[in-house]
C-alpha positions in Angstrom: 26.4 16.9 26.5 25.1 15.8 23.2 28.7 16.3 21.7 30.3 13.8 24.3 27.6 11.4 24.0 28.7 11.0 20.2 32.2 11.6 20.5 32.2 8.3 22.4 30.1 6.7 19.8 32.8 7.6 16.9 35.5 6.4 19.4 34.0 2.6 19.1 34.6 2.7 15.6 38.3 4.1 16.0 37.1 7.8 14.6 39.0 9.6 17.5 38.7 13.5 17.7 42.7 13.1 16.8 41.3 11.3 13.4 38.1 13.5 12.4 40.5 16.5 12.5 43.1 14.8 10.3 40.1 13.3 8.0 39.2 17.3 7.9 42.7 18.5 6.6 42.8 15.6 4.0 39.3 16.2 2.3 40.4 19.8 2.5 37.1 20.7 4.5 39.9 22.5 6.9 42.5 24.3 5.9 44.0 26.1 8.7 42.5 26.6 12.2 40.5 28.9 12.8 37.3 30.0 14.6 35.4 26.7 12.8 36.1 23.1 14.2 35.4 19.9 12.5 34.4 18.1 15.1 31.6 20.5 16.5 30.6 20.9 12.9 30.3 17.3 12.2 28.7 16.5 15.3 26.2 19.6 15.6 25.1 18.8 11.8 24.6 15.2 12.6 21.9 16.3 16.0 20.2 19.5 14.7 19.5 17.2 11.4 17.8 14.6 13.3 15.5 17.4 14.8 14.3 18.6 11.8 15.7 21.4 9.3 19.4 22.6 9.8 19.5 26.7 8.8 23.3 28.1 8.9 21.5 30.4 11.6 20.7 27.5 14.5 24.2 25.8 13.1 25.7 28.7 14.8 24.0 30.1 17.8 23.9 25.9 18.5 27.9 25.8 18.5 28.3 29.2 20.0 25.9 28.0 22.9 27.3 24.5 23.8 30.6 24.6 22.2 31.6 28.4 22.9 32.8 28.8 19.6 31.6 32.0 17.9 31.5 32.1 14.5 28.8 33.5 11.6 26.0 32.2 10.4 28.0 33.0 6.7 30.6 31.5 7.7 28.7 28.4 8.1 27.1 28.8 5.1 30.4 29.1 3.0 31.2 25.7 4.6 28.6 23.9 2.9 30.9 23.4 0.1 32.7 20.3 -1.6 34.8 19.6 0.1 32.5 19.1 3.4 30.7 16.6 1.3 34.4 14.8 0.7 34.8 14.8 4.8 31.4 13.9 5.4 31.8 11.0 2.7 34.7 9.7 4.4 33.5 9.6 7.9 30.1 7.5 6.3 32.4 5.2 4.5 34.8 4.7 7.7 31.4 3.8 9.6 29.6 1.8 6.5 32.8 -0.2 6.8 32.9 -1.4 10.9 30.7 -4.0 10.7 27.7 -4.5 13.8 26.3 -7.9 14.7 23.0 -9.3 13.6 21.1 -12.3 14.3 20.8 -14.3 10.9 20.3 -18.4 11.1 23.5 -20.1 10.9 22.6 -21.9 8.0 22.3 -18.7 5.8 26.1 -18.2 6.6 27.0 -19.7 3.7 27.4 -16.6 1.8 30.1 -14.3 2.5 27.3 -11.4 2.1 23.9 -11.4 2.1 23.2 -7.8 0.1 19.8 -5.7 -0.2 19.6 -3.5 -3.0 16.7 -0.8 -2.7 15.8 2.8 -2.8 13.5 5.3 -1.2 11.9 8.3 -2.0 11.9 11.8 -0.4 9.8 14.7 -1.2 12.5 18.0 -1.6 11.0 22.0 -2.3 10.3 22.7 -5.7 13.4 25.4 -5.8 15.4 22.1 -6.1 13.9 21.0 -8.9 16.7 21.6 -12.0 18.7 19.6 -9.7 16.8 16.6 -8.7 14.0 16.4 -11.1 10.3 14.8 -9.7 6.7 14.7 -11.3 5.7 17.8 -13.2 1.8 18.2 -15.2 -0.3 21.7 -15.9 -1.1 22.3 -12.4 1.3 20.4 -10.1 5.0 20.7 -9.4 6.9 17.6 -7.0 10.4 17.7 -6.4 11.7 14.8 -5.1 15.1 12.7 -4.7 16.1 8.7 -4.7 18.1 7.7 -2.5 19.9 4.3 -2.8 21.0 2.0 -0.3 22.6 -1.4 -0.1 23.0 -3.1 3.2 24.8 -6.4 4.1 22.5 -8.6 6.3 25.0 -10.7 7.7 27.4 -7.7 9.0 24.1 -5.5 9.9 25.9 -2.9 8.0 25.4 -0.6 4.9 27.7 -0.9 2.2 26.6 1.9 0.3 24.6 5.2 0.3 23.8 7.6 -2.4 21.4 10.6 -3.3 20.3 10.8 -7.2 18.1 12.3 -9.3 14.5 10.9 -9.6 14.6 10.6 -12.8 17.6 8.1 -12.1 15.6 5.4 -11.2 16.2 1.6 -9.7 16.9 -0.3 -13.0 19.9 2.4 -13.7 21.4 1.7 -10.9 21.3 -1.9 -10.6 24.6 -2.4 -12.8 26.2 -0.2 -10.0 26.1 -3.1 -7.4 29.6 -4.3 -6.4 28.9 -7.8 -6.7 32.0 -10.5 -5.1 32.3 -14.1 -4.9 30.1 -16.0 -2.5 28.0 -12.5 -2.2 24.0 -13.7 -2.2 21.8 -10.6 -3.3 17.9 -9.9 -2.7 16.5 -8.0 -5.4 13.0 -6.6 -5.8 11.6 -5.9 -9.7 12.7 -2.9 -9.4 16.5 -4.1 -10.3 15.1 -7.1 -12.4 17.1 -7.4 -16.1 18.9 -10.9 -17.7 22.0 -9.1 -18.2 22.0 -8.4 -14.7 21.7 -11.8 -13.4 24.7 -12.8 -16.0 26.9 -10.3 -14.7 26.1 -11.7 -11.1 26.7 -15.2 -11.9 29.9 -14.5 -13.7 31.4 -12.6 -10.5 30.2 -16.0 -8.5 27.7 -14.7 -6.5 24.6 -15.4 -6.2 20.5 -13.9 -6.5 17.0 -14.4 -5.9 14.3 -12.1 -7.6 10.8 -11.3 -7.8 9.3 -12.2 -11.0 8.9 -9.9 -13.4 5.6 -10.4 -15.7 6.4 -10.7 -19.9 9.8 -12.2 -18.6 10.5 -14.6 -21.7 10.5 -18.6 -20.2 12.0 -21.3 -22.3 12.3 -25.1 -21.7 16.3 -25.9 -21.3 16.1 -29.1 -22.8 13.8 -28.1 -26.0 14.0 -24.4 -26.1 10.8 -23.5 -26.6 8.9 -20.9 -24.9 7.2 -21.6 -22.0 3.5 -20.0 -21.2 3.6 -18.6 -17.3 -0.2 -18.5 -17.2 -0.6 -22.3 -18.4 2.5 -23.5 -15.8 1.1 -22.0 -13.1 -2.4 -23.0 -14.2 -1.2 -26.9 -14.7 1.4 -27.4 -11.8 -0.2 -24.7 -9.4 3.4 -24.6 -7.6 6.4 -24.6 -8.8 10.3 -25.3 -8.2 12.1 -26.6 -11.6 14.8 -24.9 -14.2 14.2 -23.1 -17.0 16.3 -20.4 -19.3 15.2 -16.8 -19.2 16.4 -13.9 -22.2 15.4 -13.4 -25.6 19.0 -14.0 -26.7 21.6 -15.0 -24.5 19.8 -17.6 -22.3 20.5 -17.7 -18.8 19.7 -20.9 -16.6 17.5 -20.2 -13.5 15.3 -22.1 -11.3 12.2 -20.5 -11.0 9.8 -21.0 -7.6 6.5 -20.0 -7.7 3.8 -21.1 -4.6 0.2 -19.9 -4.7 -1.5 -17.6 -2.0 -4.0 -18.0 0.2 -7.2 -15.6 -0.7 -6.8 -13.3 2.2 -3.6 -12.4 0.4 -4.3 -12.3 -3.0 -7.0 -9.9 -2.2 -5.2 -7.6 -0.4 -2.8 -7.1 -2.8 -5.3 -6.6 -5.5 -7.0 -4.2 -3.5 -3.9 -2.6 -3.1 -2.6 -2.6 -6.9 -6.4 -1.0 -7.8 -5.9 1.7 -5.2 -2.0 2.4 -6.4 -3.5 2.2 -10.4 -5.3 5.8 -10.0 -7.5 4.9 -12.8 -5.5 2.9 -14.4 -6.8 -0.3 -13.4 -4.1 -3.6 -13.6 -4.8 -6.2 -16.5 -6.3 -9.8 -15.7 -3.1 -11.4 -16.5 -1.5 -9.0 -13.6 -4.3 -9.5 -11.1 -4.0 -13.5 -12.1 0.0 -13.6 -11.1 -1.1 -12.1 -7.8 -2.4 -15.3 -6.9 1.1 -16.2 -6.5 4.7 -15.6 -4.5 6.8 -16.0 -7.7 10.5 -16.1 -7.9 14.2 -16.5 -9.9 17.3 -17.4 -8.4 20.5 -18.6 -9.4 21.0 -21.1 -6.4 20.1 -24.8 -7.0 17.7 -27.1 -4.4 20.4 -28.4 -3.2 22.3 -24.8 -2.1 18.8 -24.0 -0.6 15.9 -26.0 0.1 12.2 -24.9 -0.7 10.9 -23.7 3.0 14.7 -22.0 3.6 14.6 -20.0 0.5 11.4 -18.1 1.2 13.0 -17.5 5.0 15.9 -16.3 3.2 14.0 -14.0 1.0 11.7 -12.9 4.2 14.8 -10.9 5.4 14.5 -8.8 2.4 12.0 -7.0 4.6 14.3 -5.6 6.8 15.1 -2.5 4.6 11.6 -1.7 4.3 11.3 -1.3 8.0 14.5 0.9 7.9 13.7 3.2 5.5 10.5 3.1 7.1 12.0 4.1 10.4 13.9 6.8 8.9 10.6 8.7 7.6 9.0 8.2 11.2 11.4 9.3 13.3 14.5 10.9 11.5 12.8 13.7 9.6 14.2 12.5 6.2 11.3 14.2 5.0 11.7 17.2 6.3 13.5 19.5 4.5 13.5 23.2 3.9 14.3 25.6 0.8 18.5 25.2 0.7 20.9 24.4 -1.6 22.2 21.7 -3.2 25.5 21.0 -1.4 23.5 21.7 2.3 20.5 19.4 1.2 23.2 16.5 0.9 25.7 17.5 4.0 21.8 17.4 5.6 20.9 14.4 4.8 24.5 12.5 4.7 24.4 13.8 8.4 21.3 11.7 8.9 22.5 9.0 7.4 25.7 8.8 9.4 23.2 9.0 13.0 20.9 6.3 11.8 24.3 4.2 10.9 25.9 5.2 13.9 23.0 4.1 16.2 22.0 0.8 14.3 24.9 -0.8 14.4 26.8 0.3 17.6 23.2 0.4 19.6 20.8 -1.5 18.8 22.1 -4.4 16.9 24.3 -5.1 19.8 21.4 -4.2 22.1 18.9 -6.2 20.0 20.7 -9.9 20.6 20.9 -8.9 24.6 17.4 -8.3 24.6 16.6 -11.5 22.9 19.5 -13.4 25.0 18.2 -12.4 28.2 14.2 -12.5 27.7 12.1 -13.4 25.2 11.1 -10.0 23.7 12.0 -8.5 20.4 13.4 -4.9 20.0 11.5 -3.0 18.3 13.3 -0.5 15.1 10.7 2.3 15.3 10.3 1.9 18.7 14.3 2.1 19.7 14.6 5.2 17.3 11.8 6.9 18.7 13.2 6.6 22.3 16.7 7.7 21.3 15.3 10.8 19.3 13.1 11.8 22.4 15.9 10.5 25.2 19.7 11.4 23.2 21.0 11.4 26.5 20.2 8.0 27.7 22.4 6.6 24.6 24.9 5.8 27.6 22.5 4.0 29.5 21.5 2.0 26.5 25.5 1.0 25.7 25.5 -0.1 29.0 22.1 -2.1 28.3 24.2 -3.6 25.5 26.8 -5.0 27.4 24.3 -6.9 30.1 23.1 -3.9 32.5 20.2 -5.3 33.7 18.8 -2.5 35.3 19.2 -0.6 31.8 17.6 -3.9 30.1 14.5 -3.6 31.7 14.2 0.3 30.5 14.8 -1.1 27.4 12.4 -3.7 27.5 9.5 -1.5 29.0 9.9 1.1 26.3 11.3 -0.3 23.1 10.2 -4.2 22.6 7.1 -5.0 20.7 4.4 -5.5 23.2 2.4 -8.6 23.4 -1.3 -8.4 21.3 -3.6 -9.9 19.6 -2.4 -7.9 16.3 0.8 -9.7 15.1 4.3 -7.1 15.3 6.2 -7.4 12.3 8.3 -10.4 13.4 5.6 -12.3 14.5 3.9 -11.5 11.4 6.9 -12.3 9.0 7.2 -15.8 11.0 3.9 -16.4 10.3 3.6 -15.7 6.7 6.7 -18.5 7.0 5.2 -20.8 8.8 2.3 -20.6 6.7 4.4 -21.2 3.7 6.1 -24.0 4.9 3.1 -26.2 6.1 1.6 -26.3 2.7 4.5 -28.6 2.1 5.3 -28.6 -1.2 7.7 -30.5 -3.1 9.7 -32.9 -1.2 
């Protein structure tokens, strides 16, 4: 049964039924016993949201069918309440915290974390609107949430998960980041201020950021502003210091390394389409031409080729959130409330955890320890959505089943084609970047 199948799964992390029940009584989501378990509750909410939408109606006749427990569809209904989002928080935060394993060169365990910072967004009925916010004109009416995530790349774990408003976007957030020393964090524009690059270097950790265009430049040893368009123009590419803030400087090294013309076309292509109208200015379309970057970390800390490697790995969150669209129904939502639209999708969130970093993280260095294919994300997700029940077999695949391995490896690796998976494709862009050899 599904519920035995996951029962095991919360037992790896020590989350025995002995422990969600007691987790239950201290978040208040249980008071005294009655006809309503945690348990079943927590793990039918967690498979009937990975289907699709979870009405108090299937909730019910899904217990009452597998679990013999018969209770109300209202009675599951007055459950989505507060202090099932406290129990549902503490079993996500229990899980967040039981680190996986994940391949990451040894020579990028330097840091003590390796953090993404990033966000998606999901598309939520308009009867949700007062809550959430979205994108409102004369004729047209979105509602739609943000979702922030930050995820450790050397433990292959989240560190945190929340659902805001989407008027709450990225650069509001960025402040919330709990940054420690020897922490290393990826950040995308989206998070890009000075002050926030102060407040990591004064914790001792360290960053590396996109490039922000109308950043202010200046020259640490005169002070004097520095033209981007003239640098890059001059030295074509670029690894040196410089200071960045209009008023309390902050010392960076900045490394910027021109594109080849496949790419910069693409992505001007792809800033035209996005503009809707609106087309980009020259000076935008002219910093295309270039991967540009600030980071706090010093040559020496992190040589030219290793720091876009590094920075590569930011990727990984993209194909996450990516995975969770395709395959986990994050999108699909119906018209509920908001307590049951965040038990919903913190129920997803916990599967997706739960799977990642017991299954496949695990099952993704056997796979590439024993032959030499790559597990595909979507493709693992896929099969476990469509097959729950051969999560067993797949454990055992993690622990060197060979027969299980090769079911694995039929079904879930990236096949071999002349069109590049995303590995090969992020090692080549690498590769690429490295035989231009700049810089010594």
């Amino acid at each position: 049964m599904k519920k035995d199948i996951l029962i095991n799964l919360f037992d790896k992390i020590g989350l025995s039924t002995e422990i969600i029940n007691q987790i239950s009584f201290q978040t208040g989501f249980i008071k005294r016993s009655r006809k309503i378990k945690a348990v079943d509750f927590l793990i039918y909410m967690i498979t009937e949201s990975v289907r699709g939408c979870v009405s108090c109606n299937d909730l019910a006749a899904t217990i009452q069918f597998e679990a013999g427990t018969m209770a109300s569809r209202q009675a599951y209904h007055n459950k989505m309440s507060d202090a099932s989002l406290r129990f549902f928080e503490t079993i996500l935060g229990i899980l967040m915290h039981s680190n996986a394993h994940t391949v990451i060169p040894l020579r990028f365990r330097q840091f003590k974390r390796i953090l993404i910072q990033d966000s998606t967004v999901i598309k939520l009925p308009s009867k949700l609107m007062d809550i959430f916010s979205g994108v409102r004109n004369a004729s047209v009416k979105v509602c739609n949430a943000r979702i922030q995530c930050v995820y450790d790349l050397l433990s292959g774990s989240f560190t945190h998960w929340s659902i805001h408003s989407y008027r709450k976007n990225d650069l509001s957030v960025a402040n919330e980041l709990q940054v420690k020393a020897g922490d290393l964090i990826l950040r995308d524009r989206g998070y890009f201020t000075t002050n926030e690059f102060q407040r990591i270097v004064e914790a001792k950790g360290e960053f590396i950021s996109r490039y922000k265009h109308k950043t202010n430049l200046y020259d640490p040893k005169t002070g004097q502003a520095i033209d981007i368009f003239r640098l890059l123009k001059t030295e074509k590419n670029i690894d040196r210091k410089l200071l960045i803030g209009k008023e309390n400087h902050t010392e960076v090294r900045i490394v910027a390394v021109e594109l080849s013309q496949e790419t910069v076309s693409r992505r001007r292509q792809k800033a035209k389409k996005e503009s809707k109208g609106h087309n980009p200015s020259k000076d935008v379309l002219f910093l295309m031409g270039w991967a540009i970057f600030l980071t706090s970390l010093t040559s020496k800390d992190l040589g030219i080729n290793d720091f876009f490697e590094l920075y590569g790995l930011r990727w990984r969150i993209e194909n996450i959130f990516k995975t969770w669209k395709s395959h986990f129904n994050f999108d699909k939502i119906h018209t509920v409330g908001g307590n049951q639209l965040r038990l919903i999708l913190m129920a997803r969130f916990i599967a997706i955890t739960l799977f990642y970093e017991k299954i496949y993280a695990p099952l993704s260095i056997m796979v590439a320890k024993k032959s030499n294919k790559v597990l595909s994300l979507m493709k693992f997700m896929r099969y476990i959505n469509w097959n729950f029940t051969a999560i067993p077999l797949l454990l055992k695949a993690a622990c060197g089943s060979i027969v299980n391995l090769r079911v694995v490896e039929k079904y879930c690796t990236y096949d071999k084609r002349k069109r590049l998976n995303y590995v090969e494709k992020e090692l080549q862009i690498l590769t690429a970047i490295e035989a231009m050899e700049i810089l010594s």
